[in-house]
N, C-alpha and C positions, 0 to 999 in steps of 0.2 A: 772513102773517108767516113762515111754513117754507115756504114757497116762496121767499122771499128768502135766508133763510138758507141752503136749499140751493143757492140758485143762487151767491151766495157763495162756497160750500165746494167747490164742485167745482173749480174752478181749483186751490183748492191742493192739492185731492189728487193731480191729474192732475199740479201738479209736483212731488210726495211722489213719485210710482209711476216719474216723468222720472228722478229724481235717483236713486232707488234703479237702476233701468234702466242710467244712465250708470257708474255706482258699479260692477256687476258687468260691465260692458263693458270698461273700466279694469282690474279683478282679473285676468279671462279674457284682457286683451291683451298681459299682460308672462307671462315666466317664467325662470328661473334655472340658469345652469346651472354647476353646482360645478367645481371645479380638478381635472384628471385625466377631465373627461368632455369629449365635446362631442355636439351636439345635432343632427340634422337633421329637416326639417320635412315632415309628410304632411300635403297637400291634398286633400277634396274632390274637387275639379275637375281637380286634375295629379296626383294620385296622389302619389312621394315624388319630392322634388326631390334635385338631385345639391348641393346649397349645404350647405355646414356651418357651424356658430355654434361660436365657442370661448365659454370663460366668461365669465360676468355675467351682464347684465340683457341680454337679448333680450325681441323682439315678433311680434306674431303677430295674427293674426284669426281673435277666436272664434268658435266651431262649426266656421266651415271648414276651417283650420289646426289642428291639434296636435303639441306637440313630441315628435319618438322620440334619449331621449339612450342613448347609448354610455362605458362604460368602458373609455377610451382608456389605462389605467394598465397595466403589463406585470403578468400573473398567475399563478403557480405550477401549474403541472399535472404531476402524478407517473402513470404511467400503466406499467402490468406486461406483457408480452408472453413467452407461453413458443414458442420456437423450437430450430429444430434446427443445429446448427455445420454445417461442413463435413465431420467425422468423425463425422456420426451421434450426434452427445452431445445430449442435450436440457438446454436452459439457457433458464433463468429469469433473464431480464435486467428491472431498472428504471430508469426514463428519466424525469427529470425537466425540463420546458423552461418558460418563460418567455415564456408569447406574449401580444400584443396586436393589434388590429385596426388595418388601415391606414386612417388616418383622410379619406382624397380619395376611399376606394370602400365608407365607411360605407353609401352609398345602395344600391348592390349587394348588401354583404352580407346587409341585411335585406332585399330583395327574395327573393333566393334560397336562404339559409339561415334570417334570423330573428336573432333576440335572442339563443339558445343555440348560433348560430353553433361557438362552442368544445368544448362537449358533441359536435356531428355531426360534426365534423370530425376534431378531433384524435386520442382513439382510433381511427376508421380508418386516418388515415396513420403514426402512429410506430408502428401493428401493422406496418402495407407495407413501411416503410423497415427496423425490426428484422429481419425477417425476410429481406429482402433480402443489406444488409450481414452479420448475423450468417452465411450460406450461406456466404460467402466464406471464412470461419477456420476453424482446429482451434478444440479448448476450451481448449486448451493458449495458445494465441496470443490469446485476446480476454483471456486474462490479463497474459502478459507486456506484447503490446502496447495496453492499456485506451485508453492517449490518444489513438492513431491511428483504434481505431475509434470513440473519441467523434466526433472531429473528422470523417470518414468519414459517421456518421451525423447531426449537424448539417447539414454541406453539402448531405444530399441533402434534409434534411427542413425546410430553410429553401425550397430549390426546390418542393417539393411545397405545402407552405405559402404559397407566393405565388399559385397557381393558384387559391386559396380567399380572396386578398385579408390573409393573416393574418403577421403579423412576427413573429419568433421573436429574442429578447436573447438568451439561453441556452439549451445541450442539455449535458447532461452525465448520464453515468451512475451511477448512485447503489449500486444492486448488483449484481453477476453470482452466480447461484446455479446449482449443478451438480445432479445427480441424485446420491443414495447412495452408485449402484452405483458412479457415475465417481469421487467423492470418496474411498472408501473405495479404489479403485484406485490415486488418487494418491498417497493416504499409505503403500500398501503398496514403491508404487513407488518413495518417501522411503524407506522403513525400507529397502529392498535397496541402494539406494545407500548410505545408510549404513553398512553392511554392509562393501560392497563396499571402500569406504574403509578400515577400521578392518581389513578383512584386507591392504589393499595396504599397509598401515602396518606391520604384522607381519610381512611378508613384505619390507620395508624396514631394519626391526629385523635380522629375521632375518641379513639379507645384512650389516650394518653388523658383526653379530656376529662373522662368519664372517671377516671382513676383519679383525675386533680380533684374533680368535684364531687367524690367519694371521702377521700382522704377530710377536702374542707371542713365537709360536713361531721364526718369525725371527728374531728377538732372542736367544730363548735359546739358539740355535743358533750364533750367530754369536759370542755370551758365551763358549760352551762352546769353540766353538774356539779365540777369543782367549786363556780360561785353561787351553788344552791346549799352547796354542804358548809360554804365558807359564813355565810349567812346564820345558816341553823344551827353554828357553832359558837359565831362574835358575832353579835347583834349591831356591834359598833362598825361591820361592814362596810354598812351603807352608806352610812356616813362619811367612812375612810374615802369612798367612790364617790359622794357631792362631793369633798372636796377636792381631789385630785382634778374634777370635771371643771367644776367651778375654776380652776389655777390656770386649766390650757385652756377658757376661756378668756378668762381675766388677760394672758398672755396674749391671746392674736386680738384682741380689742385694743390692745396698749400699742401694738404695732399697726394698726389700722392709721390710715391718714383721714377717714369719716369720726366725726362725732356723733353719737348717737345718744340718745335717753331713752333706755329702756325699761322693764320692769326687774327687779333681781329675780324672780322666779320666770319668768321666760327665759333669761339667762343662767337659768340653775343656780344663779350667785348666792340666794337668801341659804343662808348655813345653818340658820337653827333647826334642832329638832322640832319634834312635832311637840314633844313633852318640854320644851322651855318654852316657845310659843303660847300651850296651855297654860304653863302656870305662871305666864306676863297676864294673859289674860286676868286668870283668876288674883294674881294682886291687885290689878286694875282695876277689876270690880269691886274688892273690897276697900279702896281709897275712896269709891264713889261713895259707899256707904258710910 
């Protein structure tokens, strides 16, 4: 009777162990590959193949086949390099790029550099190329001119970058940093020019002055001689000038809120001539007689 029953049971177990069998043959024959990756296949028997898989559902045979995926998406790398200009300054520059792998010589990359392809590469060459371009400047000039040597250093380092199979989106430089001793030079060398300015302005002043009180004094020169000729010509000048003098006194005294008693000649007020003056006099004496 368990002899039957065994003999019975084995069939089904054998396709219990089948279907489990088939079940992880199925699991192990698909795999997946996300948006922004793509996938290439190592064999067993060929080693890695030069074929890539974009996303989805790919297949494969398992044991022999497994998939090696790559992060095909462009990714941030900031990397620091201290070098020296072409005037001896040592300058600390940061370089920020953007790279991803080309995705027709994924098979290569990972032959010959691996999966951290990015780590061995990139710090070696944007130290090369910094140091390269940066020889060519003063410190003075990777300032003024920052975008030429961005661009300058891109160029070369998308070139060096292709030798390694690797695509760069962006390069751009993020900081230029000086030394102390240089920094504190340049601001010394601000404050002189400053300087220099602010005397060449004084010395602008100065001359403008010189020119006012040129000019003045021609004026009053030329015044003076006007009212020497104005004189030598109407005798009644003078006169015409006590009274005008006399009237813009007469006026701010009348606006004055003080009373005062003064003399009319310390006020220039007394108007007569000198020749009515005299011949008051001379009536006067003869009334006496």
């Amino acid at each position: 009777m368990l002899n039957q029953l065994a003999s019975k049971g084995a069939p089904v177990v054998a396709g219990g162990v089948g279907l489990l069998g088939l079940g992880w043959v199925a699991q192990k024959s698909v795999y997946t590959v996300e948006p922004g990756h793509v996938a290439i296949k190592y064999s067993r028997m060929s080693g890695v193949g030069n074929e890539f898989y974009s996303p989805g559902l790919n297949f494969m045979l398992p044991w022999f086949e497994r998939p090696i995926v790559f992060d095909v998406r462009a990714r941030p790398h900031t990397m620091t390099s201290l070098t020296g200009s072409k005037d001896l300054q040592m300058v600390n520059i940061s370089l920020r790029a953007l790279a991803k792998p080309d995705e027709r010589k994924l098979a290569e990359i990972y032959r010959s550099l691996g999966m951290d392809y990015e780590e061995k590469v990139l710090p070696s060459i944007v130290n090369e190329v910094l140091k390269s371009v940066v020889a060519q400047y003063n410190a003075s000039a990777l300032v003024n001119q920052r975008d030429h040597v961005s661009r300058m250093i891109r160029q070369r380092l998308e070139e060096r970058a292709k030798d390694f199979h690797i695509l760069l989106d962006d390069v751009a430089i993020t900081h230029i940093n000086f030394s102390s001793a240089y920094e504190s030079a340049i601001e010394q060398k601000q404050v002189s020019q400053q300087n220099a300015e602010k005397a060449r302005y004084l010395v602008l002043k100065a001359q403008e002055e010189k020119k006012k009180c040129i000019i003045h004094a021609e004026g009053e020169r030329q015044s003076a001689q006007m009212i020497g000729q104005a004189i030598k010509n109407s005798p009644g000048f003078i006169e015409l000038r006590r009274i005008q003098v006399a009237k813009d006194i007469a006026t701010q005294l009348a606006k004055s809120n003080n009373r005062l008693v003064l003399s009319t000649e310390s006020l220039l007020l007394n108007l007569m001539t000198q020749s009515d003056q005299s011949s008051n006099t001379l009536s006067g004496d003869s009334k006496k007689k």
